[in-house]
Every structure is written in C-alpha cells, then in structure tokens.
N, C-alpha and C positions, 0 to 999 in steps of 0.2 A: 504494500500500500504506500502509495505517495503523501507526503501533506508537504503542504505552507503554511507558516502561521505570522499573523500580523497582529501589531500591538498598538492600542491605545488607552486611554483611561476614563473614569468619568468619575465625577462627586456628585452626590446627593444626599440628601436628609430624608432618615425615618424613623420611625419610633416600633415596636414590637408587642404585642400584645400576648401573654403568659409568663409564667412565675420563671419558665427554662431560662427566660431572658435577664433578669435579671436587671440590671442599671439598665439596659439598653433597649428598655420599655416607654423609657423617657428619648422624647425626640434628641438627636444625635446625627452629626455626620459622618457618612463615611467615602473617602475614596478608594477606589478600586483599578488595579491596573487591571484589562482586561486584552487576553488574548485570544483569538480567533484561527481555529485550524481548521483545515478544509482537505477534505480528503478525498481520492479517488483512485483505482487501483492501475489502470493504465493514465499514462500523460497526453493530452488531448494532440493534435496534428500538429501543434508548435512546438511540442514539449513541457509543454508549462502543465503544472495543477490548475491551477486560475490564473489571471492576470493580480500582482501583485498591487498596482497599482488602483485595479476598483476595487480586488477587497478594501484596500487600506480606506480609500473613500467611503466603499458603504456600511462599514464598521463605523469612520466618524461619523454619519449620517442615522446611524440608528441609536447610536451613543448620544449626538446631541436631543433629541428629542427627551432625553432621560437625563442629561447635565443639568446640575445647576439647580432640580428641580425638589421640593419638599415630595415624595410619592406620599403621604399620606393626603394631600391633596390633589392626587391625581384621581379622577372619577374610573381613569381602569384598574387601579388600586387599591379601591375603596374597602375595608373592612378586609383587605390581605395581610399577610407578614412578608412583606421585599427581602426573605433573606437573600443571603447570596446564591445558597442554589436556585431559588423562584427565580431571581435575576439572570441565571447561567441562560436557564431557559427562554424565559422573554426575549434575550439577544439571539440567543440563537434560533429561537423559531422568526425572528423577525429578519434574521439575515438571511435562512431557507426562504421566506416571502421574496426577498429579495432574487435570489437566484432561478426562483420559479417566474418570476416577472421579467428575467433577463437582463437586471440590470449589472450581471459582473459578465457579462459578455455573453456570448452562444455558447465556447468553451465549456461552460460550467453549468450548462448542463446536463455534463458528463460527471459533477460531483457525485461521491457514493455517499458523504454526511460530513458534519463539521461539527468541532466541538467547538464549545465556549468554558472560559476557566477564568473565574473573578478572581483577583487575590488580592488579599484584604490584610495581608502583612507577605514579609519576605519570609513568616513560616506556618502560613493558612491560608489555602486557597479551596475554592469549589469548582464546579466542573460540572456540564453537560452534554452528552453528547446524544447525536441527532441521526439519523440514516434520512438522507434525500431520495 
C-alpha cells in the first residue's frame, strides 16, 4: 500500500460533558496538529498517491471551516462531545466528500481510504481511519 500524508493544524474551543472528563468539562482550548494520509494500493498513471498539493489545500479548507471556532456553538455540534476521535472522523469523512466531488483531482479516485490523526500533544494522538 502506498500513502502521502500532509500536515496542518487547527484551534478550537470546547467544553465536555461527563465526570471521565474531568476539568475539561469546563470550556477550554485546544490545538491540534493534524495529519492527513491517503492511501491507495497501486500509484495512479503519474505515479503519484494524490496530488500533494490539493491535499494540502483541501485539508486547509476543511480545517478552516473548524478554526478559530467555539464547537459548542456550532448547531452541527450541538449536544456532542468534539473529542479528538469524533474530530479524526469529521475531517476525514469531510475530506472523502471531498475526493468523491473531485476536488483532489481525477487521480484520486483511485484512493482505497485515508486516515486522519489529531494530536493533541507530542505524546497523545487519535486516529481514524476511513476505506473510500
């Protein structure tokens, strides 16, 4: 199996609702560097996984939507817990929208899945991954 993976980050604020949580029931920010792999088992007619350059774009692109923002006042949010693995998923099902739409080229259409991996220190991250 082949991958690429491209990296960007995002901040947001949110608070947790249950006792597991602990302080972090109380609103709090967090950033996340977050990396994006994308996998497929043969390399498309150029060679390439995907073009590196829209992933990178439509990772920023799905990430801003999500930057900067309090999710407890987001209405797709409402009444969830945004941990980081609900997070893994949100990006990654929202970057498969993307590749279903065509926007990382024709290429990748030949992706088999991609994972997504928050990490939320240099020694805690989460992780999902996805089949296209």
């Amino acid at each position: 199996m082949f991958s690429i993976t491209v990296r960007d980050h995002v901040m947001v604020a949110h608070s947790f609702r249950g006792e597991v949580f602990g302080p972090a029931q109380r609103l709090h920010g967090a950033t996340f560097v977050v990396d994006a792999t994308f996998r497929r088992a043969e390399l498309d007619e150029d060679n390439i996984v995907v073009d590196i350059g829209k992933a990178t774009e439509e990772l920023g692109a799905v990430l801003s939507d999500l930057n900067y923002r309090n999710l407890d006042d987001e209405p797709e949010f409402k009444g969830i817990n945004t941990s980081t693995e609900f997070l893994a998923k949100v990006i990654a099902d929202r970057l498969a929208d993307a590749v279903h739409a065509g926007r990382l080229g024709a290429g990748a259409r030949g992706l088999d899945g991609i994972t997504v991996s928050l990490h939320e220190s240099h020694v805690a991250w989460a992780s999902y991954e996805r089949a296209l």
